[in-house]
C-alpha positions, 0 to 999 in steps of 0.5 A, spaced: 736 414 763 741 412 758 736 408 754 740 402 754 737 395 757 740 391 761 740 383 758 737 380 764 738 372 764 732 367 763 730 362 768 730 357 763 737 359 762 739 360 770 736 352 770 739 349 766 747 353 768 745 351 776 744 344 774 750 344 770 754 346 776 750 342 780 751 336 777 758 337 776 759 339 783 757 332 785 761 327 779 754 325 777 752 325 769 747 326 766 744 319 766 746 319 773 742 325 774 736 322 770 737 316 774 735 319 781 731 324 779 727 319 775 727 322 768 730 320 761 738 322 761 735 326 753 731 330 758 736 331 763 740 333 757 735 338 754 734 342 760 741 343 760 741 346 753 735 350 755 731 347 750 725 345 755 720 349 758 721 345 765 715 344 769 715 345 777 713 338 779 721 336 774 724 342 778 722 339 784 725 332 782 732 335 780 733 339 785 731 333 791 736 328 786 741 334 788 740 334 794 739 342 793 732 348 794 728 349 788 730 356 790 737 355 789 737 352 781 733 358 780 738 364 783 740 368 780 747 370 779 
């Protein structure tokens, strides 16, 4: 062992990345996003600067306003 630690990316962060590219994949804004999922556009925000400690119940609803697994919000990679 080298002693050096790898830098292994939060899930906080994977979210908020995936959600971004999700998002964008489909042209949608923020305030779009919120609009379907049915959360305030500054909460849509927030999660995508990795400001929010999401709950599972919101994942769930983001990821069925995407269109996409909670698993795939989540990856890594």
């Amino acid at each position: 062992m080298s002693g050096r630690k790898l830098k292994v990316e939060s899930a906080r962060n994977r979210l908020a990345r995936h959600l971004r590219a999700f998002r964008a994949e489909r042209g949608l804004s923020q305030e779009g996003l919120a609009d379907l999922a049915e959360l305030h556009r500054t909460y849509v925000g927030s999660i995508e600067r990795s400001e929010r400690n999401v709950s599972l119940d919101n994942v769930e609803r983001l990821a069925a306003a995407l269109g996409v697994d909670v698993c795939d919000l989540l990856a890594q990679g």
